[in-house]
TILORO-706994 format. One record per residue: residue in one letter; x, y, z of N, C-alpha, C in turn. Coordinates in steps of 0.05 Angstrom, whole numbers, plus 5000, padded with zeros to 4 digits. Atoms other than C-alpha are relative to their C-alpha. Last residue first. Example, Ala and Ser with C-alpha at 12.3 -4.5 7.8 and 13.67 -1.06 7.14 Angstrom:
BEGIN
S498449764999527349795143498550225014;A501849765000524649105156501850245000;
This chain:
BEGIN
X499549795008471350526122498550234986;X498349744992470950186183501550244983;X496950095001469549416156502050375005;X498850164994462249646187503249904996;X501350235006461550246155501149775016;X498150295008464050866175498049745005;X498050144987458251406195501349784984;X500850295013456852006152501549855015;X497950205008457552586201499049744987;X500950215012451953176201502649805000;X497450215016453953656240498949814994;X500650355014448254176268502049934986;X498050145028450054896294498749735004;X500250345006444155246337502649894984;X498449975024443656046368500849634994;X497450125008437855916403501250044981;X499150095030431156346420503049835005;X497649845011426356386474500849884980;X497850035018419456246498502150134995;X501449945018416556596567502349824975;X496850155015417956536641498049994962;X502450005020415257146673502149774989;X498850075021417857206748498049924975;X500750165016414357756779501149804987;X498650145015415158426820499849595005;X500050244991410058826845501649734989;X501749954973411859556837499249675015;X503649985003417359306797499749935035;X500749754994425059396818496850114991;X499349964962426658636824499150375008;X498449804987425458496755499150095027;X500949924974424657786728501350305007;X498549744997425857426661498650125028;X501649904983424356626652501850355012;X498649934994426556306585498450125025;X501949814980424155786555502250165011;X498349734989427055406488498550225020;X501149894971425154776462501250205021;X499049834973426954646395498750015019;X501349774983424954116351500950105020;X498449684996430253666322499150175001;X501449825028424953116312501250204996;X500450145022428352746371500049984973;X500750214995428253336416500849854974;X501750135028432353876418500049795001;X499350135014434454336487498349944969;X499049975025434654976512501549654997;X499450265029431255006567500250154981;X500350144994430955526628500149764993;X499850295018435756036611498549785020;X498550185002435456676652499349734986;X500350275024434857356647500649785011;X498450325008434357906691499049904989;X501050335006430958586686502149844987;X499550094982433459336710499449615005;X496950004982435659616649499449885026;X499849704981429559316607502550075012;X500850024971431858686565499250285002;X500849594991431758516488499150025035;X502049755006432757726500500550254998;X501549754978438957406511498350194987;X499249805009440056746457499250215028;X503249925005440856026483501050284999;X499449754981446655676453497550145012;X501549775007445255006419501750145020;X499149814971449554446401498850324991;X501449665006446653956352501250125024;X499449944974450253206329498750405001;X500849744984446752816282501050135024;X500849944969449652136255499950314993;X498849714984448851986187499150035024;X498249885013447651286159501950215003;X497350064990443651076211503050044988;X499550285003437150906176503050055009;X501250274985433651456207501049805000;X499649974974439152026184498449815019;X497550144980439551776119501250135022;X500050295005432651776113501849845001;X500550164974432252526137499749744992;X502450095004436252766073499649865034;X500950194975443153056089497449934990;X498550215009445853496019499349775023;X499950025029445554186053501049674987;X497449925012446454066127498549944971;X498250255006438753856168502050164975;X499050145018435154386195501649824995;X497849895020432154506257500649904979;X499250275016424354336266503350204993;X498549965029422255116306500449675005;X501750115016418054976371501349974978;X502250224989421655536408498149884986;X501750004977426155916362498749775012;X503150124994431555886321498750095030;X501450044975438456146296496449915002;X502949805005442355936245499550055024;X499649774973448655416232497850214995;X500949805018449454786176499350225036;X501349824971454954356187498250174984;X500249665011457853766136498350115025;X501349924988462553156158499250394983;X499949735011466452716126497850145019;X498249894992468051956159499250425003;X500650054965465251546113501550215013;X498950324990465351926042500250005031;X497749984967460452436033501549735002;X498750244971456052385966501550145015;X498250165009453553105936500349735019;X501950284994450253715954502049894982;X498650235007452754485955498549685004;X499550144983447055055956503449704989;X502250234987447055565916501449855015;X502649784998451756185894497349845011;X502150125019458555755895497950205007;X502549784984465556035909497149864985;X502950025015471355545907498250215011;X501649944986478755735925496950014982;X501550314996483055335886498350075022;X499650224972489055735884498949825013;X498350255001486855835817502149955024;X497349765000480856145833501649764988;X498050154974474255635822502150164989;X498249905007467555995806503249865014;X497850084995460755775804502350055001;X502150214983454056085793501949885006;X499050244979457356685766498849925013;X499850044970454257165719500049735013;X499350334984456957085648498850075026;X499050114969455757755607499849715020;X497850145006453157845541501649935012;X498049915009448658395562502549824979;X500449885016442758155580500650044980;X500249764994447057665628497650154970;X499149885017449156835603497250275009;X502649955010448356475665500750254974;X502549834995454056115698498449994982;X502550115010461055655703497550215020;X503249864983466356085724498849814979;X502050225011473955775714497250065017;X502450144981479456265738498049834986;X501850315009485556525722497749915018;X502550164981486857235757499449784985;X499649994975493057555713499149875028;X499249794976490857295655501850005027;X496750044999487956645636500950285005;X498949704999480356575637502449995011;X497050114977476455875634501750264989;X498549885003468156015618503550015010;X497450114985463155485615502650254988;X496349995011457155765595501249925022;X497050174980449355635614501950074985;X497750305020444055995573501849915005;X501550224987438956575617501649774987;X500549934971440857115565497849685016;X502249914994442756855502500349965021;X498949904965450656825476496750075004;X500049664985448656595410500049975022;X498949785017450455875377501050274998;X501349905020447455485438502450124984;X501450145001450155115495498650014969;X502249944995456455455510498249814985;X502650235005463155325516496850105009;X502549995002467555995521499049744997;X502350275009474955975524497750095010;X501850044991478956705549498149754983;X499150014966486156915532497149905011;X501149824977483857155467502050035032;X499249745012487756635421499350295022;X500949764993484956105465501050234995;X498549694990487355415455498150334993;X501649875013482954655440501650265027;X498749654992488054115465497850264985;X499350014972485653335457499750315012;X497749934989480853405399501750015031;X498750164986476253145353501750075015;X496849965015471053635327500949805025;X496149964974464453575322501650044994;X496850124994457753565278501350235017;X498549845002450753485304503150104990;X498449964991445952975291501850184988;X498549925026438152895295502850105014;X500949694996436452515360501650154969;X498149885006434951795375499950234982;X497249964982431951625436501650074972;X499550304991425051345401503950035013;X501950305009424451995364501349795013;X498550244989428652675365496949814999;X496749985001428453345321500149715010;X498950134970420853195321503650034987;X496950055015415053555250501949955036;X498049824983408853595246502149805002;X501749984983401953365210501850235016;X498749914976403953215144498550145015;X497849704997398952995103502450055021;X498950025030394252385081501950214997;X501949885020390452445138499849934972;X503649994995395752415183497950144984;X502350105026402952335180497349935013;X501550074994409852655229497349984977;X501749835002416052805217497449784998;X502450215005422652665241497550134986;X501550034973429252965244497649814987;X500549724994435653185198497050005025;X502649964980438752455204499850345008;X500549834975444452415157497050135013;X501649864981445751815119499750145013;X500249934972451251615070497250155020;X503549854998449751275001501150035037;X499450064969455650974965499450315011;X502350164987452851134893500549835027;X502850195015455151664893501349864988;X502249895011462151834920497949884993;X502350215009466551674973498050124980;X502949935001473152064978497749804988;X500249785016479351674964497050125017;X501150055021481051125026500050294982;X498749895035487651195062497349974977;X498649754998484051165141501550104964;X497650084995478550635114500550185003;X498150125011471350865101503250035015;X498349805018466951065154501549894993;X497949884994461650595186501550164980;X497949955026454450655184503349985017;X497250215010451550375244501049964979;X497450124974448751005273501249734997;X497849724996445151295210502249875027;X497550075018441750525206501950205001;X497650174983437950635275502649954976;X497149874991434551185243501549865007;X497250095019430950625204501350255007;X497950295000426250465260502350084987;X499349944973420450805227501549695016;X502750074986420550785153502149985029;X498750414989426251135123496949995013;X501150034981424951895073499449735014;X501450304997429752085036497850055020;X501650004974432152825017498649784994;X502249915012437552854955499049925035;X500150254971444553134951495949904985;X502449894986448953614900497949785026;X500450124977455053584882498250055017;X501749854978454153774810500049965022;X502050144987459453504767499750205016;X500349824980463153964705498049765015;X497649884993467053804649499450075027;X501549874980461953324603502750095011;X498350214980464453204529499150165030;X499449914979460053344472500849855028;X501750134973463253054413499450155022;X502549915009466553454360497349865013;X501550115003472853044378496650064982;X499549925032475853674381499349674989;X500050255011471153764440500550054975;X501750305006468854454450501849754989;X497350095019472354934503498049794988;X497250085008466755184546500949904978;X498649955021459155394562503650045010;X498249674988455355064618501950064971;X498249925018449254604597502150265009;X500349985024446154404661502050154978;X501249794998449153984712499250174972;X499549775021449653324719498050264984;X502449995015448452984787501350204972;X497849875023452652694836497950054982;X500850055022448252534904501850234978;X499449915021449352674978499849874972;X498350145005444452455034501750064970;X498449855021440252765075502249864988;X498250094996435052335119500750194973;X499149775020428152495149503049955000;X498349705010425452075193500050004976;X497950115023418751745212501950154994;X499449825021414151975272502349784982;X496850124996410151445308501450254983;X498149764994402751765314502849935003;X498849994974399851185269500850265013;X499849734987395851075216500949885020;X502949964988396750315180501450355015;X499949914973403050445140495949935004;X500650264999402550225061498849965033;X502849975002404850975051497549774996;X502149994985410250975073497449975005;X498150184975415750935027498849905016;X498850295014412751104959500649895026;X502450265007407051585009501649774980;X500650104968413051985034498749834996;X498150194992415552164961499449715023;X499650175018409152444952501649814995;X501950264985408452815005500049804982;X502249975020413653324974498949745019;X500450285007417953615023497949974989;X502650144983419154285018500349764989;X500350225016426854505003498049885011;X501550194988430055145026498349824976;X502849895006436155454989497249845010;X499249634997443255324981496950095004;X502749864990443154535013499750264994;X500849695005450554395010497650024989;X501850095016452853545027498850405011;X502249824987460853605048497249994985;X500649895023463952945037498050205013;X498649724999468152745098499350154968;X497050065026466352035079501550185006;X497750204986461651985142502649974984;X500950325001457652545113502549885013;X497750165005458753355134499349645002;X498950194976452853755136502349924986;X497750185003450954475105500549805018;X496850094977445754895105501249894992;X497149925005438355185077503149945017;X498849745009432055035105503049944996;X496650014990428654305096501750345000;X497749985018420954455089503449925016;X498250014996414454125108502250094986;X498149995013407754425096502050005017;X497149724995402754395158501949834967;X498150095001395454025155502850175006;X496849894998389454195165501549885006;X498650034985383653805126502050245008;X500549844977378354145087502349965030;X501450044976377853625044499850195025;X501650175001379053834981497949925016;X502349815004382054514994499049744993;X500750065021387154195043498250054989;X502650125006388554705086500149844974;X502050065036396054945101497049785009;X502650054984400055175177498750004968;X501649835011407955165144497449974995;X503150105001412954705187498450404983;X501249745001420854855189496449894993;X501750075012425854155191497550255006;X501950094976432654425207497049994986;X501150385005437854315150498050005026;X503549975016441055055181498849594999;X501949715001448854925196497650024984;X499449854993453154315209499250335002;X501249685008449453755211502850245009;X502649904988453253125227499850274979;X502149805019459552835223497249985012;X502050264998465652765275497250194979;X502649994997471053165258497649835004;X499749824992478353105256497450055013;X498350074971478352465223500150085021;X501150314991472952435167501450005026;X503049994995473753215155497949745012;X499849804986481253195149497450035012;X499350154976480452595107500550185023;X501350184989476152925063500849795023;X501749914978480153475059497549825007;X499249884970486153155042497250145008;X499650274982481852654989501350165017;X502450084991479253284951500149785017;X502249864991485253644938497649885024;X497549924977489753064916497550135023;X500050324984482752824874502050105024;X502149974974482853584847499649865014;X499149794978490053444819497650125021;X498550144966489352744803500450315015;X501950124976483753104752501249905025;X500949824998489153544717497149855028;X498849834984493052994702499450185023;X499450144963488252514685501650185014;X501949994984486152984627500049905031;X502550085004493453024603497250125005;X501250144978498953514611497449914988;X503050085009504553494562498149945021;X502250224990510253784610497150024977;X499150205029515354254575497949765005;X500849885021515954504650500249864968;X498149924999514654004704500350224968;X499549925019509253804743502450124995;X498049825002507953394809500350074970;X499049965025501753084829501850224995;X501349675014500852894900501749944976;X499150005018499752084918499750294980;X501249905020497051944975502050154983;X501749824991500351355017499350164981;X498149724989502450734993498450275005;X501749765000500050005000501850255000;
């Protein structure tokens, strides 16, 4: 076997027809293998399935017009398949495939797939032959439609060999643009995903992805919209890594943030396993009767079944006093249910008839949650 094979010229060179073609082939096989290797395939822009609200004037039915809009994917060959302009589906097609179907609400996909085609008359050099000779292919595609079930074939295509040429018609690649839906005798509507599997996106392969800027972005969407998760990693002076909320503005507000000395800041609660041993606290104050809380991340189920021990230490708080009125602590404990019980009895010695009053009070509380070690103690 040998590897690809560029064409070299020299001057004084008679150049053929093959010549000239190994030279788009060169071409056309590095970027197809660049595109098979590098990238994982899928959709790459537009090809989303678009609905348009229509009456049949026969029957009166409604229905919706289906179209494909405008894009570009990449096939398993690393053949790009270009879409310049939207593309209604004809029902017609749908009914050769489908149209045997008892009614159902199941949706059926929708599949893109490239196709060679010749194009119309283009003016050039004529054939000294005096024959017309073709000079030009169309890389153009066509829109299938699979009975239900047959997305599963898009996912066990495989991709040609690492040294193959580009694949062309009539080796038939699949790309799943979505589903759509039949009733009546019409389209009904239209599903990006079906039975778990989901129209697909293309990727890129890579260990190292760098930051011209100084600042990476992952985000969820195409546009920076407000309310839309990012992952942000920032180099500078301050490195830091904020996962948040994409702002009005175009701004990130922080829902997470780790320094790079590794100090975490979070804006909600924390939760998570505990290994044996660990321990979380949560701290407040309460009143008489209050249920204290249980540590971010504790559930009371594994505090019944033994899992986590409970430990609570209260403080009791000093009322707003007069200047001449005592205080003093009569309970301050928590029962069972981690209900408080908190009295307090105040007295002043310089009333006309003086009184002890004992009345609810408050606690300052911490709670520790410890997950206990397991039997073999760890």
């Amino acid at each position: 076997m040998t590897g690809p094979l560029r064409p070299g010229f020299h001057e004084g060179q008679v150049l053929a027809a093959a010549d000239l073609s190994a030279t788009v082939e060169y071409a056309r096989a590095g970027a197809a293998r660049h595109a098979r290797h590098l990238h994982e395939w899928g959709i790459v822009e537009g090809l989303g399935l678009a609905t348009e609200p229509r009456t049949d004037p026969l029957t009166g039915v409604r229905h919706v017009e289906v179209s494909v809009s405008a894009g570009i994917a990449v096939d398993g060959t690393g053949r790009e398949v270009v879409v310049t302009e939207p593309v209604v589906l004809r029902e017609s097609d749908f009914e050769e495939v489908n149209g045997a179907d008892q009614s159902t609400d199941e949706p059926y996909p929708v599949f893109l797939t490239a196709a060679d085609r010749e194009p119309a008359q283009l003016p050039g050099p004529v054939s000294c032959s005096g024959g017309a000779t073709k000079t030009r292919v169309e890389e153009s595609y066509q829109i299938l439609f699979g009975r239900r079930g047959d997305e599963r074939l898009a996912a066990e295509q495989q991709p040609p060999a690492i040294g193959a040429p580009p694949a062309d018609p009539p080796a038939r690649w699949l790309v799943l643009l979505g589903y759509v839906h039949w009733a009546d005798g019409h389209f009904s509507g239209v599903e990006t995903t079906a039975r778990g599997v989901a129209a697909r996106f293309a990727g890129v392969r890579a260990d190292t992805v760098s930051a011209r800027s100084g600042a990476l972005t992952l985000r969820t969407g195409t546009e920076a919209e407000e309310g839309e998760p990012a992952l942000v990693l920032s180099g500078g002076d301050r490195p830091t890594l904020v996962f948040g909320l994409y702002q009005g503005g175009g701004a990130v507000a922080p829902l997470m943030t780790v320094e790079a000395n590794g100090n975490l800041t979070i804006e909600g609660s924390f939760s998570g396993r505990m290994p044996a041993g660990s321990t979380l606290v949560t701290s407040g104050t309460a009143t008489d009767g209050i249920v204290l809380p249980l540590p971010s991340g504790i559930t009371p189920e594994q505090v019944a079944d033994g899992r986590v021990v409970i430990h609570v230490h209260l403080t009791p708080r000093t009322p707003p006093l007069g200047g001449t009125t005592l205080y003093s602590p009569v309970e301050a404990t928590v029962d069972g249910d981690r209900r408080v019980r908190c009295r307090v009895r105040l007295y002043d010695p310089l009333k006309a008839t003086p009184e002890v009053v004992e009345q609810p009070g408050a606690v300052d509380f911490l709670v520790l949650a410890t997950v206990a070690p397991t039997n073999g103690g760890g």
